[in-house]
Every structure is written in C-alpha cells, then in structure tokens.
C-alpha positions as CSV (number, residue, x, y, z in Angstrom):
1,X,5.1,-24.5,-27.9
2,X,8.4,-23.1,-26.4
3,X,8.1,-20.2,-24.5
4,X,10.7,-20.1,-22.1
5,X,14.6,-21.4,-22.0
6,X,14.6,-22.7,-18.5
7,X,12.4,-22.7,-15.8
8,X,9.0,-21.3,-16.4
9,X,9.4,-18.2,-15.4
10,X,12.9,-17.8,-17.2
11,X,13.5,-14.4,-18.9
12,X,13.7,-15.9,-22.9
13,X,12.9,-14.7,-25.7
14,X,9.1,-15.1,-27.0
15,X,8.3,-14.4,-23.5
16,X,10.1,-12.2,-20.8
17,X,13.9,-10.3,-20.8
18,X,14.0,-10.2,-24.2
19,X,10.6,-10.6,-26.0
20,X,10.3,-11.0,-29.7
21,X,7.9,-8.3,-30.1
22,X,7.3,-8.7,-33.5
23,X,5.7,-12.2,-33.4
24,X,4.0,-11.4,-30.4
25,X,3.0,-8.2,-32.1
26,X,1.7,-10.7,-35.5
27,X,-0.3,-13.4,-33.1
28,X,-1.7,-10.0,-31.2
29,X,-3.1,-8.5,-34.1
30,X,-6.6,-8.3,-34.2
31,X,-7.3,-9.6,-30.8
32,X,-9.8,-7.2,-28.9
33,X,-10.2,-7.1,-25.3
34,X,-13.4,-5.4,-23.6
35,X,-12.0,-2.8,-21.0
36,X,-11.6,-3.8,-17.4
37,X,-14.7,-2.0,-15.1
38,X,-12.2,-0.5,-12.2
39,X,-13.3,1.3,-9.0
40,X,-10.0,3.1,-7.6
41,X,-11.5,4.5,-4.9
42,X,-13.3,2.0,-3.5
43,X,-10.8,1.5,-0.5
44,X,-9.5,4.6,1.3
45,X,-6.3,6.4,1.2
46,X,-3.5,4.5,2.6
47,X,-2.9,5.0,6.4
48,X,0.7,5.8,8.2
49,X,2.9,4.2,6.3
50,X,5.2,3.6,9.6
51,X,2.4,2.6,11.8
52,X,1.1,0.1,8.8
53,X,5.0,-1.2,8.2
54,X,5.5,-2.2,11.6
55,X,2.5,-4.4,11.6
56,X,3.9,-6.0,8.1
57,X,6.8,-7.5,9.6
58,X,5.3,-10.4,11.8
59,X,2.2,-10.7,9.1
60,X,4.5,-11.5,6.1
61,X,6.4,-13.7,8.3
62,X,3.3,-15.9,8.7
63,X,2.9,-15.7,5.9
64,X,5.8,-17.1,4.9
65,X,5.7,-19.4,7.1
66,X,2.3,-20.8,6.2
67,X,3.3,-21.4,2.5
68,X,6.3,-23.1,3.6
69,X,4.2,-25.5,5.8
70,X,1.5,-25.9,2.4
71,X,4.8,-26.7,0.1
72,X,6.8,-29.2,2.4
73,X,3.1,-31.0,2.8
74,X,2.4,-31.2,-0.8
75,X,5.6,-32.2,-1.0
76,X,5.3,-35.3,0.8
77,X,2.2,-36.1,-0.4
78,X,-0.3,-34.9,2.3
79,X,-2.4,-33.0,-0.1
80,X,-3.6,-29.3,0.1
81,X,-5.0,-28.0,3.3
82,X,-6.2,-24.6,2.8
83,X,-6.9,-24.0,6.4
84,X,-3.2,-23.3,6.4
85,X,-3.0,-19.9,4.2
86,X,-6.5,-18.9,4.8
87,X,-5.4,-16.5,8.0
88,X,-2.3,-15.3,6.8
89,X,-3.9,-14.6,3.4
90,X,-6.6,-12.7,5.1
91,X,-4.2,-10.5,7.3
92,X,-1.9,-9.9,4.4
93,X,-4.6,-8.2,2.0
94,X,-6.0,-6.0,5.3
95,X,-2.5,-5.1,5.6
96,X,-2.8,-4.2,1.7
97,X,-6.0,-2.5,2.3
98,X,-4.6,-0.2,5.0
99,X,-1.4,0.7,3.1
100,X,0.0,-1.0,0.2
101,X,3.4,0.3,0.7
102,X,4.1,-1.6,3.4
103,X,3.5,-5.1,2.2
104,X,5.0,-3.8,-1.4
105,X,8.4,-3.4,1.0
106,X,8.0,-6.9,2.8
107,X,8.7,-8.5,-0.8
108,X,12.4,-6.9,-0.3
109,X,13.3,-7.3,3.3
110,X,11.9,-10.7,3.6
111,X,14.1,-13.9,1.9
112,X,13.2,-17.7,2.3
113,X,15.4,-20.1,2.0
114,X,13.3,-22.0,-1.1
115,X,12.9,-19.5,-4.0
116,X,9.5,-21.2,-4.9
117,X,8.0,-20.2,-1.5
118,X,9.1,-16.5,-2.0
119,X,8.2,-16.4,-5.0
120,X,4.4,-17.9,-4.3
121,X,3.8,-15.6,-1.5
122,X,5.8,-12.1,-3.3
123,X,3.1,-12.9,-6.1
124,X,0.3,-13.2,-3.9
125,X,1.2,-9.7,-2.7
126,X,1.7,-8.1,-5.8
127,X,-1.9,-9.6,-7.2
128,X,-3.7,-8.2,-4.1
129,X,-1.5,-4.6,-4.4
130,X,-3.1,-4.7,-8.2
131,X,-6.0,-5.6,-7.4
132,X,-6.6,-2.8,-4.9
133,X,-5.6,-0.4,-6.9
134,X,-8.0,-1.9,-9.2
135,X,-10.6,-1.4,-6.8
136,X,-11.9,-4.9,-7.2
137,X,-14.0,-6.6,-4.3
138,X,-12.4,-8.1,-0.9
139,X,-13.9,-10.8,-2.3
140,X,-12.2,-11.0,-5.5
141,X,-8.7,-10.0,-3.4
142,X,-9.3,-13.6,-1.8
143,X,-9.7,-15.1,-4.8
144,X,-7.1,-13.3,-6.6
145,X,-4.2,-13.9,-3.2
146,X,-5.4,-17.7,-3.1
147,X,-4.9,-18.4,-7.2
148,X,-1.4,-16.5,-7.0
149,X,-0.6,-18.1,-4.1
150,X,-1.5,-21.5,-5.7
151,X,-0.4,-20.8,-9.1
152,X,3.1,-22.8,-8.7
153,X,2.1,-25.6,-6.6
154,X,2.4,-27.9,-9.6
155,X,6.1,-27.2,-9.4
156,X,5.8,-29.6,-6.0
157,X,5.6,-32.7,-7.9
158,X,8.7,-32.2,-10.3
159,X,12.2,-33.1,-9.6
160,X,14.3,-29.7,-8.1
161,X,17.1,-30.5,-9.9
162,X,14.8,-29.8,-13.0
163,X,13.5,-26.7,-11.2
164,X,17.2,-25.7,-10.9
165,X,18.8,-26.7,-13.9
166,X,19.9,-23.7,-16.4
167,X,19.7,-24.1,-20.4
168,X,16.9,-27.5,-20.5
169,X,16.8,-29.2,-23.2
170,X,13.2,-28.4,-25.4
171,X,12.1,-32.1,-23.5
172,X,12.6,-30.6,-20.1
173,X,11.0,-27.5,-21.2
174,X,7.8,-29.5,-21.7
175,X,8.1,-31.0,-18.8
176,X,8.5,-27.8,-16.7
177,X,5.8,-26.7,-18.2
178,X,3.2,-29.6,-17.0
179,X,3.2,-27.7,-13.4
180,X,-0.3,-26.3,-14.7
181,X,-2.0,-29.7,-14.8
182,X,0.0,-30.9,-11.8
183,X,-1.1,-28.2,-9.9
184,X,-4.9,-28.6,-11.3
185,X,-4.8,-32.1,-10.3
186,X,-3.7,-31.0,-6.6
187,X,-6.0,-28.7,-6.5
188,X,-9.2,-30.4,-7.9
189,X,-8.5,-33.3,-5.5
190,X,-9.2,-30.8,-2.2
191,X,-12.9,-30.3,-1.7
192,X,-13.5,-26.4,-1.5
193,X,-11.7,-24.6,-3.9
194,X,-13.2,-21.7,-5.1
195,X,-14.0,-22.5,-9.2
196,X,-12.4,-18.6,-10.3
197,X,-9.5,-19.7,-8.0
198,X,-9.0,-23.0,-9.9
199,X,-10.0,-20.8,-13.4
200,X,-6.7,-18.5,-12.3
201,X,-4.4,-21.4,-11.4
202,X,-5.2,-22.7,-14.9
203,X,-4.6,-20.0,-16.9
204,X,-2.0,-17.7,-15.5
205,X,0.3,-18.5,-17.8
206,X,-1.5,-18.0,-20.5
207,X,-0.4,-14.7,-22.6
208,X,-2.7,-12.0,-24.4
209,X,-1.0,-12.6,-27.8
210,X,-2.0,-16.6,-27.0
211,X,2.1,-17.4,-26.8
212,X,1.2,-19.1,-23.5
213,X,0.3,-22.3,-22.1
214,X,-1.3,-24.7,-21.5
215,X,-4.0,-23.9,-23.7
216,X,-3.0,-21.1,-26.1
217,X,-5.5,-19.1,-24.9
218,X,-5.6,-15.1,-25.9
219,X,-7.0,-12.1,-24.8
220,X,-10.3,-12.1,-23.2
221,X,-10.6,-15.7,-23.5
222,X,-7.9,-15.6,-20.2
223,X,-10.1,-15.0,-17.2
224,X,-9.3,-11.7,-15.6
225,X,-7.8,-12.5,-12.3
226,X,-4.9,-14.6,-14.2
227,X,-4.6,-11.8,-16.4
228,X,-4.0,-10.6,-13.2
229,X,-2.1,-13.3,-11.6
230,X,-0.1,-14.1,-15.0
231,X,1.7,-10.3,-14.7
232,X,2.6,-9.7,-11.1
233,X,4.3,-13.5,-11.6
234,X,6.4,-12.7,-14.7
235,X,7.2,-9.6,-12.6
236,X,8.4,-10.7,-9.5
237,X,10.1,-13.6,-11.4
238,X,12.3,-11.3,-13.0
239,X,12.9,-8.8,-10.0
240,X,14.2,-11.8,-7.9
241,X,17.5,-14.0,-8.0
242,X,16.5,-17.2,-9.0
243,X,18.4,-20.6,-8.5
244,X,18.0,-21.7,-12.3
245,X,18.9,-17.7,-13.8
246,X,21.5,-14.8,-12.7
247,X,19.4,-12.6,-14.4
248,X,17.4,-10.0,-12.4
249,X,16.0,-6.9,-13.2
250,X,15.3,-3.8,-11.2
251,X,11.9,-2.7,-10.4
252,X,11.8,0.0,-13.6
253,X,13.7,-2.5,-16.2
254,X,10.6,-4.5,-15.3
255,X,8.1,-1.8,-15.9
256,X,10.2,-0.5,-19.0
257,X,9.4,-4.2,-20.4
258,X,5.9,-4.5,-19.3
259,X,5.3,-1.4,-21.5
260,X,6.7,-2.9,-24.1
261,X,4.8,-5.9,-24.2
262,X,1.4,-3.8,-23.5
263,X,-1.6,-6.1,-25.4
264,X,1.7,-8.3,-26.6
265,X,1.9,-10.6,-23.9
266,X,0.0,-8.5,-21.5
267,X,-3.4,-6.1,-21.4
268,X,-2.7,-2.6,-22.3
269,X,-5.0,-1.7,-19.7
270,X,-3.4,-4.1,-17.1
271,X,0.0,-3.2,-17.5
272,X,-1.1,0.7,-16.7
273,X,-2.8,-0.4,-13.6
274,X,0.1,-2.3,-12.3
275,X,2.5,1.1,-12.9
276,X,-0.3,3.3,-11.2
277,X,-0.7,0.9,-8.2
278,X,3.4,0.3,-7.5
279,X,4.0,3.8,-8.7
280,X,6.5,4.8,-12.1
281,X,9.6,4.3,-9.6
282,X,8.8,1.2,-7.2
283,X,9.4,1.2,-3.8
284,X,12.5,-0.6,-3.5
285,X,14.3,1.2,-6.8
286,X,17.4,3.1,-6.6
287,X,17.2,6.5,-8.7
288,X,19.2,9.6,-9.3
289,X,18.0,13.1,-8.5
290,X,18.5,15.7,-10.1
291,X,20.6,17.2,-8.4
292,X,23.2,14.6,-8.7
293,X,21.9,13.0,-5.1
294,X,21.1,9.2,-5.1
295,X,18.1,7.6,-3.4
296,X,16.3,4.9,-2.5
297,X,11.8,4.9,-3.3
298,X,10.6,4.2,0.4
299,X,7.1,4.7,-0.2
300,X,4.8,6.1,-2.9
301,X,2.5,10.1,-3.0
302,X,-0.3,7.9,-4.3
303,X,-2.2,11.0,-6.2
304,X,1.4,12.3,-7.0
305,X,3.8,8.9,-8.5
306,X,6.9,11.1,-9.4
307,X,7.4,13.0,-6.3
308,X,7.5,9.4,-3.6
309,X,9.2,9.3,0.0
310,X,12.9,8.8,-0.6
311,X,15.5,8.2,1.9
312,X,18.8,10.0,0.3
313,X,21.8,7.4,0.2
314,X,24.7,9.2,-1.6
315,X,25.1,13.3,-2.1
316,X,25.9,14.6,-5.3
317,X,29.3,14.1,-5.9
318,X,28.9,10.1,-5.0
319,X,29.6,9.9,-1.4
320,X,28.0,8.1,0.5
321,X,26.3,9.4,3.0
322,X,27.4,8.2,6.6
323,X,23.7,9.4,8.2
324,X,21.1,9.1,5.3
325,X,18.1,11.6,5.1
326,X,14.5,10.5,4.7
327,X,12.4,13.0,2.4
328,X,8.8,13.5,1.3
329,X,9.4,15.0,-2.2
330,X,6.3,16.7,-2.7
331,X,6.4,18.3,0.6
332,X,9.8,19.3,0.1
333,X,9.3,20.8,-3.3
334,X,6.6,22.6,-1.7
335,X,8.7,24.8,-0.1
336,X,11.9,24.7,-2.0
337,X,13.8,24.1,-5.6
338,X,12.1,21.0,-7.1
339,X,14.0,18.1,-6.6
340,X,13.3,15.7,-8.9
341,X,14.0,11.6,-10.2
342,X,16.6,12.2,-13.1
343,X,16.5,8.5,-13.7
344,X,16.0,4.8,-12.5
345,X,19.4,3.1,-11.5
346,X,20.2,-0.8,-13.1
347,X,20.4,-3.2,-10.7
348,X,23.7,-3.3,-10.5
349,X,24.4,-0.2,-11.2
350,X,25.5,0.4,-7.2
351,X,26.6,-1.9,-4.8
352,X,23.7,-0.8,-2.2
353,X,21.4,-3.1,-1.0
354,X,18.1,-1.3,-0.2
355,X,17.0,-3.6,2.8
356,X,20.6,-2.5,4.8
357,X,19.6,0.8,3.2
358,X,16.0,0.9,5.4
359,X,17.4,-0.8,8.3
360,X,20.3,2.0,9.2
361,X,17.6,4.2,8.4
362,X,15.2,2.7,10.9
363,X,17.6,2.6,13.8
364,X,18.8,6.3,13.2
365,X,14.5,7.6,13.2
366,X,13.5,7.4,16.9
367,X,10.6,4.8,17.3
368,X,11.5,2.7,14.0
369,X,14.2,0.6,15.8
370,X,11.5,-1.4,17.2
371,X,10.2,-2.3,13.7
372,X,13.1,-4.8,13.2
C-alpha cells in the first residue's frame, strides 16, 4: 500500500499535508473506538517555568547526545544497548512532569546535525508531553518515551541516500517502509525490552482508518501508546525541515490538519488531547494580536489555552521591536483591555526565527542570561 511519496514521514497525500479525506473518511466508516480512560490531574500544576527551563537545557542535551551514541552504534552493527537512553529518558519525562513547557521549547532551540536523531528524541518528547496531559502512569511515560524513541531505529539499516532521496519510485517506497520490521528485528534481538514497548514500535505507523503499515491495522486494533506514538511522529515530522522534504508546517497548520484527520487517520479523542496538552497556539508559534502586535507563544496558562505567555516581537504597525516585551495575557487582561490572538502566522509568513527570538529575550531579563 502507498502511503507516503518519499520518506516515511513525507507529507503526501493519503497520509499527511494533504490527506485525501474522503477515502480515509470511506475506510474509517464504521470503525468504533472505546474512549481512552484519562486522569488529567494526576500530576500537579507545572512549576516555574524559568526555573524548570534552565534545567531543560543540559537534560535535552543528553539527551541528545545519548540517542546519537544509540544510532551511530546500531549503525555499525553493535546492537541496541538500552543502558544508553535509560537516564536521559528518565530525566527528560521528570523534566516533563515538573513543567511541560519547558521540554515542549527544547524541541525548537535544540538542532542535531542528523535529522533522524532529532527527530527520534523531539518525538519522545512530544509522546511523554501527551501522555501527561493524559494523565497516564510514570510507568506508561517510560514505555511510551522508550517506543517513540525507538520507533525509527529501523531506519539504521537502510542506505541514507534512500532516506534522503525526494520523489522515490513506488519500489523505494516499499523499501522505506520495511524500517518497522528492521527495527523489530533490532529490537527483538536485545534481551529486555519491554513487550508494550516492542507492541508501540510495531505499530506506530499504523493509522485509525487502517491506511497504515505494516499491517493495515485500524482503530482499536492499534495499541494505545502508538496511537500515541503514531501522532506526535507525523507531527513533529511535519513541523521540522527535513533532508528528503522543504515542506514544513507551523505548529497551528499542524493542529489545523490533525483536526481534520480526527478518527481519519487519527483518534478523535487523541487529536483533542494533543491540542489541550501543547495548548491551541504552541509554544514556539508566531501569532498576531489583536491589536495589530505580533508575538511569539513562550509558554502556555494551562487551565486558560488562549490567553499563553507571549513575548511581543513587532508593534502594531510592523516594526520591529528593538527591546521585545514578555507578557502573561491573562494577567494582563486582568487589569486592562483584552488583548487577544487574532490569528496563527504561516511559517513563513515572517522572517523571525523564534529561538533568536527567546535568546535576545533571555539576555535582556536579568537572571535568564545564564540559561544559555
């Protein structure tokens, strides 16, 4: 079955940037999926965002780090050690724990050189963020950070020119698309592996409709963490420049498209988790006020989505501003005229990068210069 037009995690139609919703909507009919049991507040309210940011930096970097160590092995044939991940795994989902916001930002300030190791590690983030927000077990945000983190190791053991290469043929496409099994085989060759962690790996690209692979599977016959795992990838696939695609989306497009696809390719009740956990406007996104002001999502109100911290990059007649201004909306509309988010800015709509955006800001805020 063709899915995808390139890589696996291509945007193509069928699957992601532009779906054909009506034959997803014709395999989707009449499939039934029980709803998920959630517990949102079994982990507290998120701490000080600052305080939990500056730890973030050196815990994403080992992270980082660590999954670059697990790739070049595989790579070379040493097999899987999962001693390798296991701490940086474990720091990154207390980091979640504490403050989700923080991590969620890591995923833009942070770059590796190898797109497959970003990717790997941004997924593991965004399954864990989900997952809390789902209020699912620590023990399930193990499992759930391990199978994300896994879910591309497959990809190890094909040629990176084929990784690389824009518009396969339908050959290659099939061939891409045996990183499942190659990544099963890695996996059921290291003694250890958690069974629901193998269960994710082999079915996170599965879809709800049963337009995935390798099995065709469809709603409730895909285990629920790579339900899980299967989303945040497709997301942070196509938020993130990727050597094989120019296309990228911003952090809304992505949502706007999720929505779309809700029990398509993805569980209704899934896709309105993720929103609620990253928030309707991202951390990360661009948006205009409406006042005419443009700002950048720093961090999310979590019982209030539409009124985040923003840091204000541009004043209402386009300038730019030379000092920008950090603001808590719903403390300032408190107190004054409501500002509020007129609308989600494309991609490209400006030529502002929000990483430079957060680190002027940090070195203008006494105390955040240190963070960097």
């Amino acid at each position: 079955m063709k899915e995808d037009s390139a890589a696996p995690d291509a945007p193509a139609a069928g699957d992601a940037g532009a779906p054909d919703l009506e034959a997803a909507a014709a395999r989707a009919d009449g499939i039934f999926s029980a709803p998920i049991q959630t517990k949102p507040d079994r982990y507290p309210k998120p701490k000080n965002f600052r305080r939990e940011f500056k730890r973030a930096h050196p815990i994403y970097d080992n992270l980082s780090v660590a999954t670059g160590r697990l790739y070049d092995d595989l790579r070379v044939g040493r097999g899987l050690d999962p001693a390798l991940v296991e701490r940086p795994l474990q720091e990154m989902i207390d980091s979640v724990i504490r403050n989700p916001d923080a991590m969620v930002w890591m995923r833009k300030l942070h770059a590796p050189d190898s797109y497959l190791i970003g990717h790997s590690a941004r997924t593991a983030v965004l399954a864990v963020v989900l997952a809390r927000g789902m209020g699912l077990a620590e023990a399930q945000l193990r499992r759930v950070a391990a199978g994300a983190l896994y879910c591309q190791i497959g990809k190890t053991k094909l040629p990176t020119r084929l990784l690389e290469k824009r518009n396969p043929s339908e050959e290659e496409i099939e061939r891409l698309h045996q990183y499942v099994e190659l990544g099963l085989e890695i996996l059921k060759a290291c003694r250890g592996i958690d069974p629901e962690v193998i269960e994710t790996v082999r079915n996170h690209h599965e879809r709800f409709d049963g337009g995935g692979f390798p099995g065709g599977r469809s709603g409730d016959e895909i285990p629920l963490l790579a339900r899980l795992v299967g989303l945040v990838e497709w997301y942070d696939a196509q938020t993130s420049l990727k050597p094989h695609s120019d296309q990228v989306m911003s952090a809304t497009e992505a949502m706007d498209a999720l929505f779309e696809q809700r029990n398509l390719k993805f569980q209704d009740q899934l896709v309105d988790e993720f929103i609620r956990a990253l928030g309707i406007y991202p951390n990360g996104n661009l948006v205009e006020l409406n006042n005419g002001e443009v700002a950048l999502v720093q961090a999310q109100n979590p019982d209030h989505r539409t009124q985040p911290h923003v840091i204000i990059v541009r004043d209402e007649r386009g300038k730019r501003l030379a000092r920008y201004r950090a603001l808590n909306l719903l403390e300032y509309n408190k107190n004054h005229d409501p500002l509020t988010i007129k609308r989600a800015l494309a991609a490209d709509e400006l030529k502002l990068e929000p990483g430079e955006i957060m680190e002027a800001t940090a070195a203008l805020k006494r105390g955040w210069r240190k963070f960097f």
